[in-house]
N, C-alpha and C positions, 0 to 999 in steps of 0.2 A: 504493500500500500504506500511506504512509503517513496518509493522508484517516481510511480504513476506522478506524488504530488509535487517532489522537486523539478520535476521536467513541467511542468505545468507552468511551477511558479519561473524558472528561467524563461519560457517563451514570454512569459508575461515581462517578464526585465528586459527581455531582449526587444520586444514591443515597446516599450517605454524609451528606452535608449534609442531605438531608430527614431522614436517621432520625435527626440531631442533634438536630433542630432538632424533634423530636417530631410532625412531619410537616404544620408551619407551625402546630402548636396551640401552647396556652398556656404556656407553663413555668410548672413546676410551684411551686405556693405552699408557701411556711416558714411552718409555724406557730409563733410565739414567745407561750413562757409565763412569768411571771412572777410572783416571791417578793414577795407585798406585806405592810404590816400590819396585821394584825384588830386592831381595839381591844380592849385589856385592860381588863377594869374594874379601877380601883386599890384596893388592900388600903387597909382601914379600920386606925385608930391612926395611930400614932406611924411613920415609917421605921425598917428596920431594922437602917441602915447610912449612916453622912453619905453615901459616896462610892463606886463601884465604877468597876472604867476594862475596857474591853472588848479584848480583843487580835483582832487580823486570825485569823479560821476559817481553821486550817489541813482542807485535805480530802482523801481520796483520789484518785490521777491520774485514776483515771478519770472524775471529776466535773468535767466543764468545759461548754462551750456546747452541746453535745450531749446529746440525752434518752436514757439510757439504762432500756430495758425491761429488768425480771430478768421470764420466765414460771415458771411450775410446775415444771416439772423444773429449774430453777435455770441453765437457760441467760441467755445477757445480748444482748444485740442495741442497736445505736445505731438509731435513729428515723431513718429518712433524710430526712424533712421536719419535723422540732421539734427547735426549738431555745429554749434556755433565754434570758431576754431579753437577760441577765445572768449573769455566773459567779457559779452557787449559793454559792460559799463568800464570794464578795465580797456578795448580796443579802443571806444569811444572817445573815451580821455586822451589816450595817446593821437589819434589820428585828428581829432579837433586842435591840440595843442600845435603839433604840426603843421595843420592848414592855417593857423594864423601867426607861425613864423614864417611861413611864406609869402603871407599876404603881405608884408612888408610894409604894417603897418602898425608897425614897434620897434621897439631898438633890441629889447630883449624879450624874450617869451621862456618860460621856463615851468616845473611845477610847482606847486606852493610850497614843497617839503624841503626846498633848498635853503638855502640862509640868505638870501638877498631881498630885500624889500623891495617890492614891486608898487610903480602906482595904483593898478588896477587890476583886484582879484576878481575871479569868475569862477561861479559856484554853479552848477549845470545838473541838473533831475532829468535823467530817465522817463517819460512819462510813457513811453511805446517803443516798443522796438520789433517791431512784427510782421510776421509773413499773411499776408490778405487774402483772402480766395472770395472771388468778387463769381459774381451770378454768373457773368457770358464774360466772354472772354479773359484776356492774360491774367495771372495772377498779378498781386502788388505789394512791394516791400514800402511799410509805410513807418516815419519814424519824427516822433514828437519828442520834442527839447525846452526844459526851462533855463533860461539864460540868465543868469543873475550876475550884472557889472558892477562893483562897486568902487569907488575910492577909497584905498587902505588909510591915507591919511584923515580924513575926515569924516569915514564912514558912509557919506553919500554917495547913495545909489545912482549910479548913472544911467542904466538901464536895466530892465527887468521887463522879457516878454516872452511865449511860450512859442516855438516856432516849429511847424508840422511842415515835413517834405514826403512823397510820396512817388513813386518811378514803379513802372510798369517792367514786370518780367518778360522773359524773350515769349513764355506758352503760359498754359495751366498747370503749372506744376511749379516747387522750390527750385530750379535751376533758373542761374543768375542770382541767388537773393544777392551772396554778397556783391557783388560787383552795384547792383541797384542798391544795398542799403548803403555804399562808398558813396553814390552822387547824392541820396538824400543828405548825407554829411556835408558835402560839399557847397548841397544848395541852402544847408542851412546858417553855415560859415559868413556867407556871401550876404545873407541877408542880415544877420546879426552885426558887419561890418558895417552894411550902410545906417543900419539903425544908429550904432552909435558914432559913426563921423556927422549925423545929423542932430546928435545929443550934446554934442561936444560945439554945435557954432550957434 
């Protein structure tokens, strides 16, 4: 009796283990996308400002290595195979800090964590950082930013506004996000410039 029930219970493990193991096929591939820099073209004159110093993006929890999808009716869902290459709020910080030593309009641009006093700190929230899946057609990488300028000396807020970019994927599906969530960075830089060379006269 007992022969009949050990052979039973290995086919049973042996059953188990293949539908693990996807039935000896491939495990399934992570796609990792990534926050890079688009070149800024730099503002013509003079800088606006000797110095600005960048603080670490804080973001919302649910922004971390995980792609999260918001669809049409406003539900959310994690990506079970994309992954972020990097946590958006750490690539974020770095790739904005970047597009505005480029923009070349500063003298110096650095993080807040260095020892130099900066005229103008920028304190930046995560409000979005998300893959779209829109009714018909392309999908959209869409990404919301709080911008917070302030004067280290005096404390005065130079500017403070929340700035939403949005770029359309190549299809319906996560390929492109990152390369699309780079220019939503880029178009959000761009805008925050103008805002404040217009704060500043």
């Amino acid at each position: 009796m007992r022969r009949p029930l050990l052979a039973a219970l290995a086919i049973v493990a042996s059953l188990f283990t293949s539908s693990c193991l996807g039935l000896g096929g491939e495990p399934p591939v992570i796609t990792r996308h990534s926050i890079d820099l688009i070149p800024i073209q730099p503002f013509d004159g003079d800088p606006l400002f000797p110095s600005i110093a960048v603080r670490n993006f804080e973001g919302r929890l649910r922004y971390g290595s995980r792609v999260l999808r918001v669809d049409g009716d406003g539900t959310t869902t994690y990506l079970a195979f994309d992954r972020w290459l990097e946590d958006p709020n750490e690539a974020l910080t770095d790739v904005v800090r970047e597009a505005l030593a480029q923009s070349a309009q500063f003298t110096v641009v650095g993080p807040a964590t260095t020892a130099f006093k900066p005229e103008l700190m920028l304190d930046v929230t995560v409000l979005s950082c998300d893959l779209v899946r829109t009714d018909e057609g392309p999908w959209r990488a869409r990404l919301v930013l709080r911008l917070d300028a302030a004067r280290l000396e005096s404390a005065e807020m130079l500017h403070a506004a929340v700035y939403k970019a949005e770029r359309d994927l190549p299809g319906e599906s996560s390929e492109g996000l990152g390369h699309a969530m780079s220019e939503c960075v880029h178009d959000v830089v761009k805008a925050a410039l103008l805002d404040w060379d217009a704060a500043t006269r």
